[in-house]
C-alpha positions, 0 to 999 in steps of 0.5 A: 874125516880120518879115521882114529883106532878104537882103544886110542888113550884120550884122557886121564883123571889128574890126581886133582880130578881124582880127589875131588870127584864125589865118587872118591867121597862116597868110597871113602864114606864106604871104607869108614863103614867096613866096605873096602875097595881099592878101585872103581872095578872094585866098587862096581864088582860090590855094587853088583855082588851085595845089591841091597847094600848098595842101594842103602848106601845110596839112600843113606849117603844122600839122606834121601827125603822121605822115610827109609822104614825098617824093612828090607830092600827086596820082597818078592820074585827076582824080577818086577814082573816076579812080583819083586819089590822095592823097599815096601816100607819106604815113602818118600816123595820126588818133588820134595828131594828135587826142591830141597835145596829151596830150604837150605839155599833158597837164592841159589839159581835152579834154572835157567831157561832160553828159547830160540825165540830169545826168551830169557829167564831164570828161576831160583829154588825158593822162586820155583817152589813157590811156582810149584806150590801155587800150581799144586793148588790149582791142580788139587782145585781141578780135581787132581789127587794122588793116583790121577795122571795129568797130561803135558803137551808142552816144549822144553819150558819153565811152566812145563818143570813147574807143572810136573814138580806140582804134579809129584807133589800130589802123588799123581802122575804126570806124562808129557809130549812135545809139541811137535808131536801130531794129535793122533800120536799125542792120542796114542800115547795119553789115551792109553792113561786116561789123564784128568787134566790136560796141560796145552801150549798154544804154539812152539817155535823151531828153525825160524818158523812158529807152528800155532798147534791150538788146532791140535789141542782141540784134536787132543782134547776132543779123544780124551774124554776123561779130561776134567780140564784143559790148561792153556800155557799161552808161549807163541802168543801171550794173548792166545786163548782157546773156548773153554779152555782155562788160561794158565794165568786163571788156574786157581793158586795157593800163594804158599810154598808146596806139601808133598805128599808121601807115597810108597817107593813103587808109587808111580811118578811118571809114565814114559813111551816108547818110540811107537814106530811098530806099533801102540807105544809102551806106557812105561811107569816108573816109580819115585823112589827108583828114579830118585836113587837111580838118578842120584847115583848117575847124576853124581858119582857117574857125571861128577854133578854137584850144588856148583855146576850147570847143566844142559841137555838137548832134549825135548820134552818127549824124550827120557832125557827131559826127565833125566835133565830135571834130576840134576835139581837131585843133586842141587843143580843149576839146570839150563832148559832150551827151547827150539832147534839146536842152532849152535849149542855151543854159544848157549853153553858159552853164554848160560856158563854151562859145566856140563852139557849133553847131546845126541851123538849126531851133533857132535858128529856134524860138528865134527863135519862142519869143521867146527872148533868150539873150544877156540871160538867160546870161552868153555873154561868152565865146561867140565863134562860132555854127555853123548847119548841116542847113538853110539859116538865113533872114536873119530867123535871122542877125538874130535872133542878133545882136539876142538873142544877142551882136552880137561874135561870128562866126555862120558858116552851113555848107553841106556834108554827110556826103559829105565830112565838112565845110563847103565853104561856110561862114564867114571871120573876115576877112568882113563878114556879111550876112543870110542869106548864107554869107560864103564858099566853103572853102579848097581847095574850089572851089565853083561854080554851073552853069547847064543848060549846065554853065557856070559862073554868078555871081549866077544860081542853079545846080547846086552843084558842085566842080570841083576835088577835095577830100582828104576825098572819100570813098576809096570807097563800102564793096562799090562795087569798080568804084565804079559807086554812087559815080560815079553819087552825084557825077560821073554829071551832070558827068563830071569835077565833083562834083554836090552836089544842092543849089540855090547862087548864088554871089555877085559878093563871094564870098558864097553863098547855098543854096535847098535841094536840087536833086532836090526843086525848085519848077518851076512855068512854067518858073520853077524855085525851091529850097524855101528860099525857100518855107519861108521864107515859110511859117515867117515866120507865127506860126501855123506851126510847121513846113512841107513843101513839094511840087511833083507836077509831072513831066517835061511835064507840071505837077502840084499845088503841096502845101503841108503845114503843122504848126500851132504849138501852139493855132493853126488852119488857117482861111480866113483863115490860109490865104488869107493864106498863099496871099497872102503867097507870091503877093507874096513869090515869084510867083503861080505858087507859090501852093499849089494845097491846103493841108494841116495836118498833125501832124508834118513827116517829118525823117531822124534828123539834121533834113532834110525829107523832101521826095522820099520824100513827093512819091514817095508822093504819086505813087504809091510805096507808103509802106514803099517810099518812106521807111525808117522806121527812118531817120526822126526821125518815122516816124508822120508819113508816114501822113498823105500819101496817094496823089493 
């Protein structure tokens, strides 16, 4: 694999991009109400500078469902965790802008759903409204109300968006994991929120095989003894039942189109985790009307996403991206929502007429080493945009999209995360694009980089930090009352300014580019480099599947540089493949990133949503018994960690 420059011209909006995109609209909807910017770095400087009226432009230009109230945007300190505010006058509900389309164009098709399994359907707005207003009755009927949670255990499914829709409906709260999570990482997270109900699959399907998981749901339901209900969505088995367990069938239903119940901006809609890799994952919840305005925004200006298109993501219903994929209902949509292994993503986009579809970095990186060609083997005439997220995409991966996939089309690379539920680096239909630079910041998020010093820095790399808030901060941490986890996750760092752990620099065009998370950091004499770099290099090599990479060294003292290698299929760790490894990294990145040891290993550790499990391995290395390091249940891999030993 070549190696292509980072900063190498890829793309640029033709004049007929640049007029229809809707983030053209919205600026010219600004300048008729006095705001007056000639540029996307004009309108990102505005958004950033005059916060509130940024963020009621957004409520106003989408006319958000709900009421907007007379009070101000912001009361309060200058972080959630200061006491700030969203809108405290404001009420409003998710389900009911999601489903709004259903009112004005009921036919229009909201989703379309495949399996691996070959399952095969398609819901219109007014047909999942109906679902979602039957479902909302079922669960009032088992107790739910406002305030309550109600826990999924469910794929990538239709019943899954029909459940968490009813569920907003109601003002309560709805977390989800995917089946392939074991039950003692399933218990860690729901323990944590106490849920009413449980909403269970019987079994999922993934690479040819099909796991029964209704052992695991008893696990599930026998720790959470809260439950008023468990809900079983028979999937692998249309027969399948469980004791004392109502079927989904039976689930009381209303036969009417749903209510949506009003609730404040802040009030909590979903709780999300982190990776729980270290320790007890962190409930995070967020609230209806910052995600509705953040994924607003994102959906359309950013992605250009609109009525007309389709859009696909890759996802699980344990990642963020799960709930980012159901905000193209937003902005009227068609979603796609795929179920199994990611076979060949390429021939769903083609057969399910996909405009827009989403990855993890790593795919469009092993497309790239399979030698594949998408663009000549599929009619993708209607793909207009690629997202890439999870890791940061080299700028061999930009070039690979535009030679082999389609060179009209917008690849937005997103950095963001869980945190917030959205990108606040990602890409502008407005931009040219280079190799392997994002090509924005967000509106409203004001990303910055900050040296040692806490100072702001343009075209060094440093701390990625916001120093202006987002409606799509979490509300709070579930049980964090003095919101002492929260402080500590974001604002311990910089009192006042979100830490997000991750590497940026900011370029002098706007531009961004990520090197990988701060915590896990190459220091090796005093020269200090993101892992993104390293893999780069590594993963270039033919032989190489896939890599991790470890510096031992502590405070005042330097350790070894590891480096791990998963050797792609037939190849060998020689002398040779290694002395050309070691000698690759001394030219590409310095001689003191030359790996001390080289290791091949069977398997790179990865959460369930795809990152690298860098700390926990390096805690190993050290010291931290394995059980203590990593949770298994929380990982994609979890054999891997028992080839990293203690040194």
């Amino acid at each position: 694999m070549s190696q292509v420059p980072e900063g190498v011209p890829l793309w640029e909006p033709s004049e007929a991009v640049v007029a229809n995109a809707r983030l053209t609209h919205y600026q010219h909807w600004l300048w008729d109400r006095g705001v007056l910017t000639e540029s996307p770095g004009e309108l990102w400087d505005w958004s950033v500078t005059e916060v509130d009226a940024f963020w009621d432009s957004i409520w106003e230009y989408f006319d958000v469902v709900g009421d907007r109230g007379d009070g101000p945007v912001r009361i309060g300190g200058p972080t959630p965790v200061d006491g700030l505010r969203w809108y405290p006058g404001a009420t409003l509900n998710y389900a009911a802008n999601a489903l709004r389309r259903a009112g004005t164009h009921p036919d229009d098709t909201a989703v379309v759903f495949r399996s691996e399994q070959g399952g095969h359907r398609t819901m219109t707005f007014r047909e999942l409204a109906l679902h979602v207003g039957e479902v909302r009755a079922g669960l009032a009927e088992l107790g739910v109300g406002r305030g309550d949670r109600v826990a999924a255990y469910l794929p990538n499914i239709p019943e899954a968006l029909v459940c968490f829709l009813a569920t907003a409906s109601l003002g309560a709260i709805w977390s989800s994991c995917s089946p392939d999570f074991g039950s003692s990482s399933v218990v860690d997270r729901f323990a944590q929120i106490e849920p009413k109900v449980l909403l269970a699959v019987d079994g999922y399907a993934y690479n040819g095989r099909r796991f029964d998981r209704r052992d695991t749901v008893a696990e599930i339901r026998a720790a959470l003894p809260t439950l008023n209900a468990t809900v079983l969505v028979p999937y692998l088995d249309p027969a399948a039942t469980m004791p004392d367990v109502l079927p989904y069938a039976d689930l009381p239903r209303g036969g009417h189109a749903p209510e949506f119940e009003a609730v404040p901006f802040d009030h909590p809609l979903w709780v999300v985790y982190s990776s729980g890799t270290t320790g007890l994952p962190k409930p995070i919840v967020h609230g209806h009307g910052g995600i509705v305005l953040e994924h607003l925004k994102a959906l359309s200006f950013h992605q250009d996403l609109g009525h007309e298109d389709v859009f696909f993501w890759y996802t699980t219903t344990g990642w963020m991206m799960w709930n980012y994929l159901v905000g193209g209902l937003l902005v009227g949509a068609t979603i796609v929502m795929y179920d199994g292994a990611p076979l060949d993503l390429w021939t769903l986009v083609a057969e399910t007429n996909a405009t827009y579809m989403g990855v993890g970095a790593p795919y469009l990186m092993a497309s790239l080493k399979e030698g594949r060609r998408p663009g000549a083997e599929h009619d993708l005439s209607r793909l207009r945009g690629i997202g890439s997220t999870g890791s940061p995409l080299p700028p061999e991966g930009f070039a690979w999209v535009y030679e082999n996939v389609g060179r009209d089309l917008l690849l937005g690379s997103f950095s963001g995360g869980t945190d917030l539920c959205t990108g606040f680096v990602g890409p502008c239909p407005l931009l040219p694009l280079h190799a392997g630079v994002i090509q924005t910041r967000g509106l409203g998020a004001k990303v910055e980089a900050f040296d040692d010093a806490g100072k702001a820095v343009v075209d060094e790399v440093g701390e990625l930090v916001l120093t202006e808030p987002m409606p799509s901060m979490p509300v709070f941490f579930w049980n964090d009352e003095d919101h002492a986890r929260y402080r500590e996750s974001y604002f311990e760092m910089y009192p006042g300014v979100w830490r997000h752990g991750d590497w940026i620099k900011v370029r002098p065009d706007g531009g961004c580019v990520i090197y990988g998370r701060s915590d896990s950091t190459l220091n090796r004499g005093g020269v200090r480099m993101g892992t993104a770099d390293f893999y780069r290099v590594v993963e270039a090599f033919d032989e190489i599947a896939d890599s991790l990479v470890i510096d031992t060294g502590r405070l005042g003292r330097e350790g070894l540089l590891l480096l791990y290698v998963q050797l792609a299929e037939g190849a060998e760790l020689t002398d040779d493949l290694a002395a050309r490894l070691k000698r690759e990294l001394r030219s590409a990145l310095s001689p003191r990133h030359v790996p001390d040891e080289i290791h091949a290993v069977p398997g790179i550790p990865r959460t369930l949503s795809g990152k690298k499990l860098e700390v926990p391995v390096r805690k190993i290395l050290l010291g931290t018994p394995v059980e203590q390091a990593a949770n298994p249940d929380s990982m994609a891999n979890p054999e891997t960690l028992r080839h990293f030993r203690a040194l």
